[in-house]
N, C-alpha and C positions, 0 to 999 in steps of 0.2 A: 497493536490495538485490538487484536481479534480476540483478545484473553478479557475482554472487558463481560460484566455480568448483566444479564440481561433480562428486563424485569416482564417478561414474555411467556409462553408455553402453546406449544404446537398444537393445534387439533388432526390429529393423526391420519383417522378417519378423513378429515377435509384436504391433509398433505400426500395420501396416498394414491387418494384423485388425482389431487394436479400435476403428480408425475407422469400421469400418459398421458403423452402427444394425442391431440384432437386431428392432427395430420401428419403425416409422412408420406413425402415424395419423392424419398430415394438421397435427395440433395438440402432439404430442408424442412426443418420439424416444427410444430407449432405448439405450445404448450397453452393449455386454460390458465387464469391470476389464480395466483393463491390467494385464498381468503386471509381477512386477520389470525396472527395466531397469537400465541399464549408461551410462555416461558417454560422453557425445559431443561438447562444448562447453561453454562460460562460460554463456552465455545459457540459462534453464531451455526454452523454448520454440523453435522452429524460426522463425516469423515475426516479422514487427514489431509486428503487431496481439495477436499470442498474447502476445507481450512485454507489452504496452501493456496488457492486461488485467492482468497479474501486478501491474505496479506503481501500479495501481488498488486491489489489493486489500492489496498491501504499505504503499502510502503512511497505510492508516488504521489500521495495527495497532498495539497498544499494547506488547505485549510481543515483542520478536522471538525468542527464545525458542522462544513456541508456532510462530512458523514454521518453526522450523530442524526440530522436529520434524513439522510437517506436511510440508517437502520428503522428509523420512526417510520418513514414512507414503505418501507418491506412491511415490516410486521402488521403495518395497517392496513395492508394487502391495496396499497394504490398506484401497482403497480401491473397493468394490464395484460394479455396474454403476449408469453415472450414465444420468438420465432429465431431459430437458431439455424444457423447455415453456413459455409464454409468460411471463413474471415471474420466473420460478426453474429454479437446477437442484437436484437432490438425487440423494443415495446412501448406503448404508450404510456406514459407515467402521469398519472396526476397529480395536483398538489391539493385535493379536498375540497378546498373551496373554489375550484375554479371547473368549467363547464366543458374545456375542450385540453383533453391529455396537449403535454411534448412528448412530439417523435424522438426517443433518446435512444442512440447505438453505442454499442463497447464492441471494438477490433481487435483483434487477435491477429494473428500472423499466421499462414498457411505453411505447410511442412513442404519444400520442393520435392518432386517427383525422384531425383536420387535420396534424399531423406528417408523420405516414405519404403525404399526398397532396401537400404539397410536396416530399418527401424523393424519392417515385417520380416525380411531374413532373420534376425537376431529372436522375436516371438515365436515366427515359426518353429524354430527350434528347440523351443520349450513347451511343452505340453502343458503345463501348469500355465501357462499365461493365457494360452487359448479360455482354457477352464476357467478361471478365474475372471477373464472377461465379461464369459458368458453368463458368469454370475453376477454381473455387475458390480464387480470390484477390483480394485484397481490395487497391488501386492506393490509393496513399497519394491521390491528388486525386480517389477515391470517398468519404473522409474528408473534403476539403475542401467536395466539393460539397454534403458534409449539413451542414457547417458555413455555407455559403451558403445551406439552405433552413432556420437554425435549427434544427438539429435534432444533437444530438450521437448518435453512433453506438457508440462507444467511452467503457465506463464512464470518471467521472472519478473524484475526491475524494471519496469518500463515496456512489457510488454502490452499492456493492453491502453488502447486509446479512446478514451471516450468521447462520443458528439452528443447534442443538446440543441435542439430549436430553442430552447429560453434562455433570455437576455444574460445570464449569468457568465463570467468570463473564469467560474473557479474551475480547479478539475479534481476531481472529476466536481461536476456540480451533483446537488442534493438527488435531483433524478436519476444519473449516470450512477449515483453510489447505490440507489434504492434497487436497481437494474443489478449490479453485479451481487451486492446479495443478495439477491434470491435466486440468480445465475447458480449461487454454492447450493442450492437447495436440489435443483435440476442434476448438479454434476453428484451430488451423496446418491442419487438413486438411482444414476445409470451414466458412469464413464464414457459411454460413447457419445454421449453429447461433447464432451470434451476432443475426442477425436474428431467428429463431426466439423468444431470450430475451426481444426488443425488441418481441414480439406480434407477428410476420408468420410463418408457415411456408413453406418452399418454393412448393408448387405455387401456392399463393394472392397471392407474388410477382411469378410467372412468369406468371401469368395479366392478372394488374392491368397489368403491362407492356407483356402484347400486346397490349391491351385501350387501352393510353393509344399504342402504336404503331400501332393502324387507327386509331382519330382523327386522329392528325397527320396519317397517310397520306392521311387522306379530306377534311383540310381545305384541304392541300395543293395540291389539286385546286378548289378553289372558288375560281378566280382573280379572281371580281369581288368575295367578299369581303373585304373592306380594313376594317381597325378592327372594332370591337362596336358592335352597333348600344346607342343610347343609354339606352334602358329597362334592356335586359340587365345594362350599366354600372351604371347609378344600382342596381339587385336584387342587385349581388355584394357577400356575402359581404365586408367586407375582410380582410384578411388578417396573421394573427397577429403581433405584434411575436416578433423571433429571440431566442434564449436570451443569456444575459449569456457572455461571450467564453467560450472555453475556456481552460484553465490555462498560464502560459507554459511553458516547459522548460529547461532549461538554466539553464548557469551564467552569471549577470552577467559583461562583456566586463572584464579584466584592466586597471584604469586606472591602476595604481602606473606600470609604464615609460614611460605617455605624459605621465604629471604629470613624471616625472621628468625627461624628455628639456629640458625649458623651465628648470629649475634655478631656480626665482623663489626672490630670497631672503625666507629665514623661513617660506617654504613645507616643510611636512614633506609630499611627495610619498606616503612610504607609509600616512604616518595617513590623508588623505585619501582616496587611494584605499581603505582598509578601510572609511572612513564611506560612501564611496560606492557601492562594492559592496554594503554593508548596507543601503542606501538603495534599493536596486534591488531584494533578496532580497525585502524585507519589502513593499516592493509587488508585487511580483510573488504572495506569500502573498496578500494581503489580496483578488487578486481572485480568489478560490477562497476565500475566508473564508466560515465562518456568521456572522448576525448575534449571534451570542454571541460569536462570536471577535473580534470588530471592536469589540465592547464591553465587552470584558475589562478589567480595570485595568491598566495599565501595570507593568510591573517596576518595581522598585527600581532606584537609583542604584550598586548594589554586580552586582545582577543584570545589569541593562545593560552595566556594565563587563566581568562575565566571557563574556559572550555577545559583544561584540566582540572582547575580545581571544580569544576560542574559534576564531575566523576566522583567525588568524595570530599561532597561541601563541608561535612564537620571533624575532615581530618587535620593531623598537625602539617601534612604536605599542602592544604589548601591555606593556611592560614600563613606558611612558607612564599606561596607564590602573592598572595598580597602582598605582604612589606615586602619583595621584592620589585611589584610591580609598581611602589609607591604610591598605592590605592588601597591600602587593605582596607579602609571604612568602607568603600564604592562596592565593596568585590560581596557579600552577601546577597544586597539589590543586584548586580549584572548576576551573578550564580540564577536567583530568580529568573529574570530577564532571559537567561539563555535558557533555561525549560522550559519558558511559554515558546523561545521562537527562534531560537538559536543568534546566529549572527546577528539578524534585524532585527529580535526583540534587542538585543543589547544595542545597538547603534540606535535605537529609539529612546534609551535612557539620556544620551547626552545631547543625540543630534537637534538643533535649533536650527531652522531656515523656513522660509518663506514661499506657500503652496501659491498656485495661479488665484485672482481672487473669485475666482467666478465659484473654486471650490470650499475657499472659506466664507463664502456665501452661503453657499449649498448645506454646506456641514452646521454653520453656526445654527442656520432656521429647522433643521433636519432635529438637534440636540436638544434647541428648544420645545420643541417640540415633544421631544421623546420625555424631558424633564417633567412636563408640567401630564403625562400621563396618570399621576398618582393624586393627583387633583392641585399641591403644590408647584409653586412655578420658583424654581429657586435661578438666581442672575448664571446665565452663562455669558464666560468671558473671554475673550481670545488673544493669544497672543502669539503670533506667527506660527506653528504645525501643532500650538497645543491650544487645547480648551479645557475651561476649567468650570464645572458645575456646582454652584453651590460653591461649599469653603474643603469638602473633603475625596473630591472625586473630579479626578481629570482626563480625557479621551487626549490623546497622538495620533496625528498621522506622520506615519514611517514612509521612508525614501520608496519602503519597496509596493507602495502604494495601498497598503491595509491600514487599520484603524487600530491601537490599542487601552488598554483601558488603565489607570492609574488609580492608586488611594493612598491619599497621605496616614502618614504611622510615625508618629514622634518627627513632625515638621519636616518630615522627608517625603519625596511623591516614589510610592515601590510598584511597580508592576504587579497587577492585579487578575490577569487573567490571560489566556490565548487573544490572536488578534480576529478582528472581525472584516469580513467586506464594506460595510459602512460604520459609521460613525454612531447611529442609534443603536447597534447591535451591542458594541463594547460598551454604550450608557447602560441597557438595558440586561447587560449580562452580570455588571457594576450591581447595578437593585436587586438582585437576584440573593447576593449572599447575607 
């Protein structure tokens, strides 16, 4: 989601401020709000690694929604001075119209004290990383090397957790998403904020550093010492097994044109290759799985089918797995269906049952409501998780307790958009197009 464009542009001069700290106390920095800014590029962030945080925080969101509105709250600068400290940042964030910010934090995870002393042994002995620090940048193989002493440096999947005083139950919610971009903003202009999070602060860095560079310096010198002596040996400490890989990136290598180039008969070259590519996605997932994910039930045989042909909706392989699946009319709307929302948008296309009433109460006067905003009041009608506006536009609610939005297209109802937290949001996203 971080590759989205964005209709914004920096004020330089006003961004080059709010990169220093109004305090530092060794353990916790306080930075000034940045004001509104202005548009400068695709990428929300100025680095790689300010990148790499964003789609840390983007890849665990449930609604994107609440993000589009948290980018809206960055740029609008309503998002008050952040204070950054060992495990967490926090700031007040407002929502514009309202008079008293929410306290919103985003957590990180602290590096253990064995972590931290392989992480700085492996720096220490490169001079270029020292250097590079100190210039406030962060060398893609300063990343590999913490990956070499086990230790990841850069959130992954699920690292960071976000809290919220307001009512909202998304996550991250609109304020938690406005907070970590502009978190990326903080970390383009000085790394060590990102250390900081990870429990090390500056000067206590810089010290440990120099500190592990007169040792080498003074061992250097003890030219008849060769090897450890043996007691010392047999007394260390061994040393911690490294963390389970980091997440791959990218997309599986394109293998339709090289199946194809061989022409083997009875070979369908591009089914293949999508089973194959899929073969690669879903391991590539699994090794960033939680042990919940890994043990989840399987799809269905209907579900399976529209998630591979979702990978290459207008090929002859997708058009294979419908008449297989004895749905091929169904399978274009589920293809749709599973880009807005994966599994639950599609169990929203078929699923019919019956919500508590107190919510199709809630929802019916909520819709009316939202209907008659444009000064007409067109019949809204319900009939057990669906509502239906007017004659060409229908809201769902889905099992997994969101709202989706519908529009009929040649007497069929096709899924019309991402889902929403309420019920006016998917009316109101519906008048929008």
């Amino acid at each position: 989601m971080s590759d989205v464009d964005f209709d914004f542009e920096f004020d330089d001069e006003a961004d080059d401020e709010a990169a220093e700290p109004v305090e530092d106390d060794g353990r916790a920095r306080s930075f000034p709000a940045f004001g509104p800014g202005r548009r400068i590029g695709k990428k929300f962030a100025d680095t790689w690694w300010g990148n790499a945080w964003i789609e840390s925080m983007e890849h665990t969101a449930l609604d994107p929604e609440q993000l589009k509105k948290g980018r809206r709250y960055a740029f609008a600068g309503q998002v008050g001075s952040i204070t950054v400290s060992p495990g967490r940042i926090s700031a007040p964030v407002h929502d514009g119209d309202q008079y008293t910010p929410h306290d919103t934090v985003v957590r990180i995870g602290t590096l253990s004290d064995a972590e931290w002393d392989r992480l700085l042994d492996k720096v220490a002995a490169k001079a270029g990383h020292i250097a590079a620090l100190l210039d406030r940048d962060m060398p893609h193989d300063l990343v590999q090397t913490a990956d070499d002493a086990g230790v990841r440096l850069l959130p992954g999947y699920g690292d960071l957790e976000p809290a919220c005083d307001c009512p909202s139950w998304d996550h991250p919610c609109r304020h938690a998403a406005a907070l970590s971009y502009q978190a990326s903003w903080l970390l383009d202009r000085d790394p060590f904020v990102l250390l900081l999070m990870r429990g090390r602060a500056e000067p206590e860095l810089i010290e440990e550093l120099r500190a592990r560079n007169t040792g080498r310096a003074a061992a250097a010198e003890e030219e008849d010492a060769v090897g450890d002596r043996a007691e010392e040996a047999y007394a260390a400490v061994p040393a911690e097994l490294p963390g389970p890989p980091p997440s791959v990136r990218g997309e599986p290598m394109a293998l339709t044109p090289l199946l194809a180039a061989h022409d083997a008969p009875g070979l369908d070259a591009e089914a293949l290759g999508v089973l194959a590519a899929d073969a690669a996605s879903r391991a590539r997932d699994l090794l960033t799985a939680t042990a919940a994910e890994v043990l989840a039930p399987e799809p269905d045989a209907w579900q399976d089918a529209v998630r591979l042909a979702s990978r290459m909706p207008r090929s002859r392989a997708a058009r294979r797995l419908g008449e297989a699946s004895g749905r091929a009319d169904d399978l274009p709307r589920a293809i749709k269906a599973w880009e807005y929302a994966g599994a639950a948008g599609l169990d929203v296309v078929d699923a019919v049952f019956g919500p508590p009433k107190e919510l199709v109460s809630r929802a019916t006067e909520a819709l009316r409501e939202a209907a008659g905003i444009g000064g007409a009041t067109p019949e809204v009608k319900n009939w057990r998780n669906r509502w239906t506006v007017g004659r060409d536009v229908q809201v769902r609610y889905g099992r997994d307790g969101r709202w989706y939005p519908f529009r009929r297209r040649s007497g069929q109802w096709w899924p019309a958009g991402p889902p929403g937290p309420e019920p006016a949001d998917a009316l109101l996203d519906l008048a929008k197009d």
